[in-house]
C-alpha positions as CSV (number, residue, x, y, z in Angstrom):
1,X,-13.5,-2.4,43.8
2,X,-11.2,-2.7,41.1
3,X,-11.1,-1.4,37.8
4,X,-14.4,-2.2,36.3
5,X,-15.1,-2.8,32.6
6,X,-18.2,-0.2,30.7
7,X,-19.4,0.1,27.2
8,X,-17.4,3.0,25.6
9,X,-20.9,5.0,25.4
10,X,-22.1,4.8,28.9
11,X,-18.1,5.8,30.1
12,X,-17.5,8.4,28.0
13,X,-21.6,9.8,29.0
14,X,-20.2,10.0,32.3
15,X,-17.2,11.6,31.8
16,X,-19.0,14.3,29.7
17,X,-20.7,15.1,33.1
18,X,-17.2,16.9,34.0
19,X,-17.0,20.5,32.6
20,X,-13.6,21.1,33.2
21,X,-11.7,21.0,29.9
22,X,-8.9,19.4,31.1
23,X,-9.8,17.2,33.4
24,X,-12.1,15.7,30.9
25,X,-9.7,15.0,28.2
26,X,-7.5,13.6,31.2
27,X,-9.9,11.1,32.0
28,X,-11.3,10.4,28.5
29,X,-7.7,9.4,27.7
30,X,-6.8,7.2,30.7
31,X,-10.2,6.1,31.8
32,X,-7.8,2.6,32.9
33,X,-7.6,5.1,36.3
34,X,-11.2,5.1,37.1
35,X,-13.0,2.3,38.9
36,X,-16.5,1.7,38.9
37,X,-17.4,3.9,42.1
38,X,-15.7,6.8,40.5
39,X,-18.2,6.5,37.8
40,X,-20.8,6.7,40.5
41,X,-19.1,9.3,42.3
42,X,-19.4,11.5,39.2
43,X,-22.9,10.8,38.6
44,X,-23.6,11.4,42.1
45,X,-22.4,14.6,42.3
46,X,-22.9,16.0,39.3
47,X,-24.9,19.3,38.5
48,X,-28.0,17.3,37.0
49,X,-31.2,16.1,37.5
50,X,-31.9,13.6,39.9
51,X,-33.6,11.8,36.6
52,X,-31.5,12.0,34.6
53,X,-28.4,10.8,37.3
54,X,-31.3,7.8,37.8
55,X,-31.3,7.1,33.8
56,X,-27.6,6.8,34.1
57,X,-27.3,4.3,37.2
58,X,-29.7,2.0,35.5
59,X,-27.8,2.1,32.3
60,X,-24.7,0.8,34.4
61,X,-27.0,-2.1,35.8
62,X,-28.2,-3.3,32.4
63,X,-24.0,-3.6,31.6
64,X,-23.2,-7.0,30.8
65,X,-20.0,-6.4,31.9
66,X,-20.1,-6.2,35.6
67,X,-18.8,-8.6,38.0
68,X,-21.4,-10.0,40.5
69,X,-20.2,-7.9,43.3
70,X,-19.8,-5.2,40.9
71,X,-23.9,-5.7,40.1
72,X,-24.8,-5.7,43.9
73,X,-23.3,-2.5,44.6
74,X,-24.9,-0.8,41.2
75,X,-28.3,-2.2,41.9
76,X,-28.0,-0.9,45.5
77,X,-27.0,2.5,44.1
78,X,-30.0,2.4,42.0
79,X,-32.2,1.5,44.4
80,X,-31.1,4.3,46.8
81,X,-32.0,6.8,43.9
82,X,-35.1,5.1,43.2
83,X,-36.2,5.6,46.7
84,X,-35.4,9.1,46.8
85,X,-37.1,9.9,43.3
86,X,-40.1,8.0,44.5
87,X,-40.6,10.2,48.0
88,X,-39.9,13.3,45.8
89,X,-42.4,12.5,43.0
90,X,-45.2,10.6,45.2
91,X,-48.8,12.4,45.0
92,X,-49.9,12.2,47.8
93,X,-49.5,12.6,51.7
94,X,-46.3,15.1,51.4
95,X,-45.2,18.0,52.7
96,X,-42.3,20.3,51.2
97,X,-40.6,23.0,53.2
98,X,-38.6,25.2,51.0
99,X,-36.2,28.1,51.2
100,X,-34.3,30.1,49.4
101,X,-30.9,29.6,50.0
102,X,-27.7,32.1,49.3
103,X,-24.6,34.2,51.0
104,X,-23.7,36.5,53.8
105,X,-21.5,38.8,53.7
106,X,-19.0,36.8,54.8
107,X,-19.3,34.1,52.5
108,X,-21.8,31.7,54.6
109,X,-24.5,29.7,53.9
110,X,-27.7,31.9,54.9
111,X,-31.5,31.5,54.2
112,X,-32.4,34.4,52.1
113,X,-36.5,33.8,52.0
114,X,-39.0,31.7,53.1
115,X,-39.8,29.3,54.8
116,X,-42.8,28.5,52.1
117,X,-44.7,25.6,52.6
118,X,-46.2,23.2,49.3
119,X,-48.1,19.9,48.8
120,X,-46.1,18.5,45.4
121,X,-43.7,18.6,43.5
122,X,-44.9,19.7,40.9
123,X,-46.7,23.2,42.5
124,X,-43.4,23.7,44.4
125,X,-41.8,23.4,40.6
126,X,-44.0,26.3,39.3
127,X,-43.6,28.4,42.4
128,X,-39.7,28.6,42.7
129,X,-39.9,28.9,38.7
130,X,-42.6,32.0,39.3
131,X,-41.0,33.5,42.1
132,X,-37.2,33.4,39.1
133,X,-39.9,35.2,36.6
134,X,-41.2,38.0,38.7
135,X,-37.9,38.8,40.5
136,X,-36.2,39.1,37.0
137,X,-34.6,42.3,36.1
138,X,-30.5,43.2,35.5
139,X,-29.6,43.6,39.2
140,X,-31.2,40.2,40.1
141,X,-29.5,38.2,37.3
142,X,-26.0,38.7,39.1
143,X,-27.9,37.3,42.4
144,X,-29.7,34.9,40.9
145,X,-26.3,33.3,40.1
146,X,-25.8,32.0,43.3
147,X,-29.0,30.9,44.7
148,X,-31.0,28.1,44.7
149,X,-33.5,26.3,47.3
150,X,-33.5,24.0,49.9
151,X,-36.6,21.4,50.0
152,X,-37.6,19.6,52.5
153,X,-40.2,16.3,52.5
154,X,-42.2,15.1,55.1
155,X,-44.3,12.8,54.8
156,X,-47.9,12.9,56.4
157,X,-47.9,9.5,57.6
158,X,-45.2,9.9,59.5
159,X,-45.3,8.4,63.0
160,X,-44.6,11.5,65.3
161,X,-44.1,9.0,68.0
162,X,-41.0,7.5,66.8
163,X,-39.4,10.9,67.3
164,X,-37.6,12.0,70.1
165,X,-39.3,15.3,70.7
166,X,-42.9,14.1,68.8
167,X,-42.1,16.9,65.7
168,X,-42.5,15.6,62.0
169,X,-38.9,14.9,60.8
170,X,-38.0,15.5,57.3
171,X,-37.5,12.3,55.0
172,X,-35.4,14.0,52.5
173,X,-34.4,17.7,51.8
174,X,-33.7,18.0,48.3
175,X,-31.6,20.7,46.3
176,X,-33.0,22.4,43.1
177,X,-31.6,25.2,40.9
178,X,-33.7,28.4,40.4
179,X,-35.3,26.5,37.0
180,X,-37.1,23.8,39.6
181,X,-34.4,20.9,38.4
182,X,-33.6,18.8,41.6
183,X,-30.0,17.8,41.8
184,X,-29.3,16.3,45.1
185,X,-30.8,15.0,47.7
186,X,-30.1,14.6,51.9
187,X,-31.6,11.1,53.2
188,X,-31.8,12.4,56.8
189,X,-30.5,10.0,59.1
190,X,-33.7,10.0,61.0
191,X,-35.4,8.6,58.0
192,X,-37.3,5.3,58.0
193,X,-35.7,3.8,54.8
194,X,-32.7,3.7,54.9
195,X,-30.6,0.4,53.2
196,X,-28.8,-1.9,55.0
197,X,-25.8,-3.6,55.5
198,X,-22.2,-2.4,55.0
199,X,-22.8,-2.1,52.1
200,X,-26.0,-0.2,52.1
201,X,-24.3,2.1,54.5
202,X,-21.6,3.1,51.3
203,X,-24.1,3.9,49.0
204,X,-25.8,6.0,51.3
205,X,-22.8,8.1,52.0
206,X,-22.2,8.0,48.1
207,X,-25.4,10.0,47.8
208,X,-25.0,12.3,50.9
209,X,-24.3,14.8,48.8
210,X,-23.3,17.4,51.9
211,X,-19.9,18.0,50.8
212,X,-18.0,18.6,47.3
213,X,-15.4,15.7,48.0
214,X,-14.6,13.9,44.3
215,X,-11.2,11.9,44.5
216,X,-10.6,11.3,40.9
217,X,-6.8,11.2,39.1
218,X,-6.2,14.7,37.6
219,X,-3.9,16.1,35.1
220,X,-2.7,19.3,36.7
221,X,0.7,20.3,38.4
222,X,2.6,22.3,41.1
223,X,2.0,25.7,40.4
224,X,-1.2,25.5,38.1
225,X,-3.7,28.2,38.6
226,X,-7.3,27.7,38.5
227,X,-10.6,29.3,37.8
228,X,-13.1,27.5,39.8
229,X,-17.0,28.6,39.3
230,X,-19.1,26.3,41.7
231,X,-22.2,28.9,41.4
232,X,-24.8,28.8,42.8
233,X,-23.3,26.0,45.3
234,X,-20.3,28.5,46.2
235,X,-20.6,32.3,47.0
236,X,-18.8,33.1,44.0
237,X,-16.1,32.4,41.3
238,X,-12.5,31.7,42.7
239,X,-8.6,31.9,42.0
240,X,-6.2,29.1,43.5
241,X,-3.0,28.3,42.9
242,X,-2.1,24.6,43.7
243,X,1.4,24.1,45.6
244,X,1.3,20.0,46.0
245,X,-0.6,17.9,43.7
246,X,-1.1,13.7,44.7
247,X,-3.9,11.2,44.2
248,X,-5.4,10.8,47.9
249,X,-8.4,13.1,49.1
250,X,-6.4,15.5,50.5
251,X,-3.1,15.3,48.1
252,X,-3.8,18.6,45.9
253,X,-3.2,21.2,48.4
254,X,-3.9,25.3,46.9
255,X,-3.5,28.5,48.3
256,X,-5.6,31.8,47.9
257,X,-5.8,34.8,49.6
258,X,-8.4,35.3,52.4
259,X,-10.4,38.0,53.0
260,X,-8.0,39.6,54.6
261,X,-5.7,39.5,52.4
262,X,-3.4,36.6,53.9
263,X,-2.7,33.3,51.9
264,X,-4.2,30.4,52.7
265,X,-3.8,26.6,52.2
266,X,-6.5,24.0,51.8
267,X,-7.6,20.9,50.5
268,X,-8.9,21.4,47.2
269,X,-10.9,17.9,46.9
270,X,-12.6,18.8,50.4
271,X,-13.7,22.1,48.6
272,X,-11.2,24.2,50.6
273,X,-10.1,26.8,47.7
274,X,-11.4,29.8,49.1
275,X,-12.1,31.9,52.3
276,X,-14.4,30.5,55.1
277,X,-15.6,27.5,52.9
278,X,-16.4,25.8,56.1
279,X,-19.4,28.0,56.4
280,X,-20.8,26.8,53.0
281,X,-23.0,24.0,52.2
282,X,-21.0,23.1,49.3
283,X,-22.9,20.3,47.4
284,X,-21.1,20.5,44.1
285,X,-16.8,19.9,43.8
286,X,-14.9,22.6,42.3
287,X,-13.6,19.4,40.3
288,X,-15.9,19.4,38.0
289,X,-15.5,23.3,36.7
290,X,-11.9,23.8,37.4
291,X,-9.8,24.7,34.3
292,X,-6.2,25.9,34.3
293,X,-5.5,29.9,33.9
294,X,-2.6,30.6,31.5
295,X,-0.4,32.7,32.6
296,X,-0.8,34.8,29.3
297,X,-4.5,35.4,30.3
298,X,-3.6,36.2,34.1
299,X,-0.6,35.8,36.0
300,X,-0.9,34.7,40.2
301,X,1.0,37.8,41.3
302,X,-2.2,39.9,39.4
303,X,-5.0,37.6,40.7
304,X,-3.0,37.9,44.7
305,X,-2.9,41.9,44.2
306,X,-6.3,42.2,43.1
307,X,-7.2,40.4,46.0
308,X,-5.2,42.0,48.2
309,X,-7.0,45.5,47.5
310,X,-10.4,44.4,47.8
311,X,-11.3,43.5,43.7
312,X,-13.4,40.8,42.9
313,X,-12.0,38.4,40.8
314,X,-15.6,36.9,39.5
């Protein structure tokens, strides 16, 4: 899709989504770069409530300035939220599974409690907020900062049959922060409901919200160093230094030093700026925190040494 026309207020609501101070006066300035699926692609993976990302899609829909095809794709986009706010919030006949997720060791994606099993939303919402209370003291506010919990639905209903071993499947597994705000969701592919069409089949991806991938225009340069804090979707809070920077998926390429001191390479749109990312369930894209280090505040060769003898750089 082209480059799509918005009113001023709903673009620059969007844009306000992105945290990084640079990046958002980038795009503010030349939103002419961003076409309409971008806008999507921030809502979609932004740190917010699934409501509130909801509120925004159908704000795009009521735009008088859409194209038809432009209007088909929005409406489908809302209607794959809809669908995923309506399981979530629906009274009756659902199951949630949750866990608390966190880190290894090593930097992987590990269940750190449960599983817990509740009956709505909104008991599941004033367990996970009971369970922040009475684990709250000054040791487990560092934790806290990188966990959150993994929901699973499953609906009652559900025809066991249709499976291929006879086990309830899970609809949906949802992502909330520590406060009980859901900010993504996973349609499982065994799921019912799922739109259709070729198109249908892009939304859907839009919203699989496994992976941090955001391919928007940036302002940064070779040899840029950035603070990235993903927390709680990353193990922690990250130096990279960026040695190629282009506009495809893969065209800002960064190095930082792995944990065993080595430098590394990686994709930083595909959330590879730090060690063993591959073993994280990375939902949120270090896009949308990134901001540039000055070399007056801290200079590379100080972040690599740090590194290098074990400090943390968090």
């Amino acid at each position: 899709m082209g480059r799509t026309k918005l009113e001023s207020k709903l673009k620059n609501g969007i844009l306000d989504l992105i945290e990084s101070p640079e990046l958002h006066a980038y795009l503010m300035e030349h939103a002419e770069r961003l076409k309409l699926k971008d806008y999507v692609s921030i809502i979609a993976g932004a740190p917010i409530s699934l409501g509130r990302k909801q509120e925004l899609l159908h704000d795009m829909k009521r735009s008088s300035c859409l194209k038809k095809q432009e209007m088909d794709y929005v409406s489908l986009c809302c209607a794959c939220m809809d669908r995923a706010v309506q399981f979530l919030t629906s009274e009756t006949g659902t199951i949630f599974l949750i866990q608390l997720m966190g880190y290894d060791d090593k930097h992987k994606s590990d269940i750190m409690d449960g599983p817990y099993i509740m009956t709505s939303l909104a008991n599941t919402k004033n367990a996970v907020k009971n369970y922040y209370r009475e684990d709250m003291d000054e040791d487990a506010d560092a934790e806290w900062k990188t966990l959150y919990w993994r929901v699973e639905l499953y609906t009652a209903s559900q025809d066991v049959n249709n499976g291929e071993d006879g086990f309830l499947s899970a609809e949906y597994t949802y992502i909330m922060d520590k406060d009980g705000e859901v900010q993504y969701y996973i349609h499982e592919w065994n799921s019912s409901n799922h739109l259709n069409g070729s198109l249908g089949r892009m939304v859907e991806d839009q919203f699989f919200s496994v992976s941090p991938d955001l391919n928007l225009p940036v302002p940064y340069h070779p040899g840029d160093v950035l603070f990235i804090d993903c927390r709680p979707y990353a193990p922690g809070a990250f130096y990279c230094r960026l040695k190629e920077v282009g506009d495809d998926c893969c065209g800002i390429q960064c190095e930082y030093v792995d944990e065993e001191g080595n430098m590394e390479t990686g994709a930083l749109k595909h959330g590879d700026y730090f060690f063993n990312h591959r073993e994280v369930e990375q939902y949120l894209s270090p896009l949308y925190r990134a901001r540039i280090v000055s070399k007056y505040e801290l200079s590379w060769d100080e972040i690599v040494r740090r590194s290098k003898n074990g400090n943390k750089t968090t």
